[in-house]
C-alpha positions in Angstrom: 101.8 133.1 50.4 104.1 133.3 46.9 102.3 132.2 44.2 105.0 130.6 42.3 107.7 128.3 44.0 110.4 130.1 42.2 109.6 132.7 44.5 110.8 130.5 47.6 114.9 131.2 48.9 114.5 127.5 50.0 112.1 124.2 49.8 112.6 121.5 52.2 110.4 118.4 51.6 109.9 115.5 53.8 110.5 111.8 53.1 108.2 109.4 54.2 104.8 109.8 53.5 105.9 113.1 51.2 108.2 111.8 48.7 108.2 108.1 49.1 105.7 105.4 50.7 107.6 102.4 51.4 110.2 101.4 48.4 107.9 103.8 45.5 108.2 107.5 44.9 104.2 109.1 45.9 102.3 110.6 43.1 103.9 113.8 41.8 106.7 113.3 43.7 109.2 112.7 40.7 107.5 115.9 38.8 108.1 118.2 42.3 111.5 117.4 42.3 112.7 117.9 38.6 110.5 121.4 38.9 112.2 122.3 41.6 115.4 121.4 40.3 114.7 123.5 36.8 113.8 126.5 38.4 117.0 126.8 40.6 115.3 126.7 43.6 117.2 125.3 46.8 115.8 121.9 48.0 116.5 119.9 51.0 115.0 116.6 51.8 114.9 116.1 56.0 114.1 113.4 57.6 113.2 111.5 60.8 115.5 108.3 59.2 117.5 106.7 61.6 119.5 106.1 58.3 122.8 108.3 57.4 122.1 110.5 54.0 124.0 108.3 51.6 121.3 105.4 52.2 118.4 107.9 52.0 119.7 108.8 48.7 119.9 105.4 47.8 116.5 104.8 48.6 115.4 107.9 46.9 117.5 107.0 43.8 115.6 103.3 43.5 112.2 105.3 43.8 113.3 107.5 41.0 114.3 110.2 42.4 117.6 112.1 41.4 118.3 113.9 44.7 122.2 114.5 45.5 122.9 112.7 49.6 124.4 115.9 50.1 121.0 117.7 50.1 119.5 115.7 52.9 119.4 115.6 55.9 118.3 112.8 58.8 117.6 113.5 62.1 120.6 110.3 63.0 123.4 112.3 61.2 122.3 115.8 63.1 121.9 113.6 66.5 125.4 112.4 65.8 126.6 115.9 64.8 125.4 117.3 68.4 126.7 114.6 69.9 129.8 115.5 68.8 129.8 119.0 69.8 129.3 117.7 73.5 131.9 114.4 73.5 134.5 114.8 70.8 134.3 111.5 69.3 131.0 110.1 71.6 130.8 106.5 73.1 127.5 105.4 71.8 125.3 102.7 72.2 122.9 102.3 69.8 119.0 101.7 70.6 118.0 101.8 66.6 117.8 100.7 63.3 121.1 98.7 62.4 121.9 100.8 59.8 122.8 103.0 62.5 125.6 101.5 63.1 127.3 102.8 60.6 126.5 107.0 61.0 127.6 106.1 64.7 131.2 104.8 63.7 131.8 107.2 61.0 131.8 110.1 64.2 132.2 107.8 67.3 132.7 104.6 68.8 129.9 101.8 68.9 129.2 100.7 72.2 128.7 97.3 72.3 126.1 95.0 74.9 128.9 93.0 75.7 131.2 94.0 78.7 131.4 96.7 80.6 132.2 99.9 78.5 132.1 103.3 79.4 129.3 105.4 77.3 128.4 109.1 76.4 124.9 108.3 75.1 122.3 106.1 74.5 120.9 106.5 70.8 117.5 105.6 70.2 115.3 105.1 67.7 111.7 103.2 66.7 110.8 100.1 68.6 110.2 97.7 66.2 113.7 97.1 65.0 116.9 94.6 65.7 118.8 96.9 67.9 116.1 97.4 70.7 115.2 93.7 71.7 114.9 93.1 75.0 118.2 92.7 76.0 119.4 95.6 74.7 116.6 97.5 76.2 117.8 96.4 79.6 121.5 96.9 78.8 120.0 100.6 77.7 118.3 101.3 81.0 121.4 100.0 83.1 123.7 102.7 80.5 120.9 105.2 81.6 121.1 104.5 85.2 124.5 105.0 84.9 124.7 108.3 83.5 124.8 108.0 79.9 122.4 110.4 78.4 119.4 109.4 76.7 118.8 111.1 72.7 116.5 110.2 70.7 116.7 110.4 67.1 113.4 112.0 66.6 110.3 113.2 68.7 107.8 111.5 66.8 104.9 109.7 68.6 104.0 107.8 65.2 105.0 107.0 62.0 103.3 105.8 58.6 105.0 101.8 57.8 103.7 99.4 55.5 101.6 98.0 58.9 99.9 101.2 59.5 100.9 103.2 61.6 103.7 102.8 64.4 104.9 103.4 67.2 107.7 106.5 67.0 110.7 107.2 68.6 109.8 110.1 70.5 106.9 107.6 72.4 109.7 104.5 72.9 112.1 107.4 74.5 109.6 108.5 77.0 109.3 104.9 78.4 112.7 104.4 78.5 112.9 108.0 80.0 110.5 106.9 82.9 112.1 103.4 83.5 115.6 105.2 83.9 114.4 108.2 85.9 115.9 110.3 83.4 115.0 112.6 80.4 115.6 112.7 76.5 116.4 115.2 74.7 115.8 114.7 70.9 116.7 115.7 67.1 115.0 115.9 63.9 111.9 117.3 62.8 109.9 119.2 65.4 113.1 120.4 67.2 113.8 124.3 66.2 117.4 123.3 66.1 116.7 120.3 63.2 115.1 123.4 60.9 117.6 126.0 61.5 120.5 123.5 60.4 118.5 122.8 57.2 117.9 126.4 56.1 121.7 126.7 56.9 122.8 123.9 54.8 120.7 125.8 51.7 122.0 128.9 52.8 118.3 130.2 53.1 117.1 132.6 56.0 113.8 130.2 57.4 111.3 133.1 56.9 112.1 132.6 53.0 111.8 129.0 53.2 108.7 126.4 52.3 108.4 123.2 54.4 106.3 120.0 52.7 105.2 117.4 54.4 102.3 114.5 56.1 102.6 115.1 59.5 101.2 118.2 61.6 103.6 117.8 64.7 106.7 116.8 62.8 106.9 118.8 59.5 104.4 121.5 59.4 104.4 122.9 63.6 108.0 122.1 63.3 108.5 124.3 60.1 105.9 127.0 61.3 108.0 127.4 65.2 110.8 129.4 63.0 109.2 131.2 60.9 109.0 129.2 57.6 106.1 128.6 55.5 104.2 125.1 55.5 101.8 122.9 53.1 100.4 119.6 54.7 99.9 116.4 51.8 97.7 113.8 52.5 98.4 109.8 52.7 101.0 110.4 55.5 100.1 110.8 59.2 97.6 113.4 59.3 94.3 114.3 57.7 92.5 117.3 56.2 90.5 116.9 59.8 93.8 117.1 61.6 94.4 120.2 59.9 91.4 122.0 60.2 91.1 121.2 64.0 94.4 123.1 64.9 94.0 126.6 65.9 94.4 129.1 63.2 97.7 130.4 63.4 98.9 127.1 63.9 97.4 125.7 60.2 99.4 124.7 57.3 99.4 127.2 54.6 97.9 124.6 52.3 96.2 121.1 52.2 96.9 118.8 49.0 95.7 115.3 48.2 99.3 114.9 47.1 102.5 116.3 45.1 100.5 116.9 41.6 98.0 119.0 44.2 101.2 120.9 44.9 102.2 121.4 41.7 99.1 122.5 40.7 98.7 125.1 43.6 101.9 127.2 42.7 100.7 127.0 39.0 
C-alpha cells in the first residue's frame, strides 16, 4: 500500500458514516479533506443519496466541508444518467426521498400517482420516506406489473440514521421485486459500474485509486471488485469484527477508528 496519500491518482471518500453523521462533519473529516485538497490529489465524494450533488454539497458545506457539487457523485444522479442512455428523456415514477423529485425532472418526466400515465421506470429508494407510503407502493407494484422496470437507487441492505440503523434500498427493492414478479437492477456503491464512472470523472485509472468508507458491502467490496485500494472507518455500518471475519483477500487495506486514524496512517 503507498505510504503517503499523495501517492494516490485518485481518493474517493464516502458520505454518511465517513464524512458526515447526520447534520456534523465526523472527526478528522474537515482535516482529510483540506489535506487532500493541498496536496493536489483527485477527490471524489460518492454516495448512496437519493439526493442530486448540488444538495449533497449543501449538506457538506453546512458540516464544514468545502467540497465543489461537481466532485460528487450520488447513486440518484448515476441511476438517472442510465436511465437516460435506455429512454431518452425517461417516464419516472419516483419510489424515494422527495428530493428526488427534482434529479428526476432535471433528465425526465415525473410520473405522477394520479391517472393513468405511461412509465419507463420505477425509481426507488429507502422505505422510511414520503414518496413510498402505501399508496404509492401499490401504484408502484401496478407500474411494475405493467412493465415499467424496477431501479433501485442503491443495493444497500442497511444504512446508519439518527435511529440506528435502517432499512436500505437494496432490501425495500427486493420486496417490491417479489410482489411484482420482477427483478431490480440497481446503482451506486457496490455496482462495478458506480466505481468505474467515479474514477472516470477524476480521470484516474481504478487500480491507482483509494476508496474510504463505513461499510464492507457498499464502499470497501465495492471499491476492491475493480481493482482499487480500500480503508474501512469505524462509527458507520460495520465493525473491526466485520472486517476481520471476511476472507483475506476480500479485507480492507486498513481499519481506523476514524478520519484523524487516517490521517495519521499515511503520516
Amino acid at each position: 500500500m503507498p505510504r503517503k496519500l499523495s501517492d494516490y491518482a485518485g481518493v474517493l471518500l464516502d458520505l454518511d458514516g465517513t464524512l458526515v453523521k447526520h447534520a456534523a462533519a465526523m472527526p478528522g473529516a474537515v482535516e482529510l479533506v483540506r489535506h487532500l485538497k493541498s496536496l493536489g490529489v483527485p477527490t471524489l465524494v460518492v454516495t448512496n443519496s437519493t439526493n442530486g450533488p448540488s444538495r449533497v454539497g449543501e449538506r457538506l458545506e453546512h458540516a464544514g466541508l468545502d467540497v465543489d457539487p461537481r466532485l460528487i457523485l450520488t447513486a440518484a444522479q448515476a441511476a438517472m444518467d442510465d436511465l437516460v442512455v435506455e429512454f431518452g428523456k425517461p417516464r419516472v415514477f419516483n419510489l424515494g426521498q422527495g428530493d428526488m423529485d427534482d434529479v428526476i425532472r432535471q433528465l425526465g418526466t415525473l410520473v405522477d400517482v394520479d391517472g393513468d400515465q405511461a412509465c419507463d421506470a420505477v425509481l426507488v429508494g429507502t422505505p422510511p420516506n414520503a414518496r413510498a407510503t402505501p399508496d404509492r407502493q401499490r401504484h408502484a407494484v401496478r407500474l411494475l406489473r405493467h412493465g415499467a422496470r424496477l431501479v433501485g437507487v442503491c443495493a444497500d441492505r442497511l444504512y446508519p440514521s439518527r435511529h440506528g440503523l435502517e432499512i436500505g434500498c437494496g432490501a425495500f427493492c427486493q420486496m417490491l421485486a417479489f410482489a411484482a414478479g420482477t427483478r431490480a437492477t440497481f446503482n451506486g456503491k457496490p455496482e462495478k459500474a458506480f466505481f468505474l464512472d467515479a474514477c472516470r470523472l477524476i480521470n484516474a485509472d481504478p487500480t491507482e485509486c483509494l476508496m474510504i468508507g463505513d461499510n464492507l458491502d457498499a464502499d470497501i467490496l465495492g471499491a476492491k471488485a475493480v481493482g482499487m485500494r480500500a480503508g474501512l472507518v469505524l462509527g458507520g455500518v460495520s465493525t473491526r469484527a466485520d472486517a476481520q471475519q471476511q476472507p483475506r483477500e476480500l479485507r480492507p487495506a486498513f481499519v481506523a477508528d476514524d478520519l484523524r486514524a487516517v490521517l495519521d496512517v499515511f503520516g
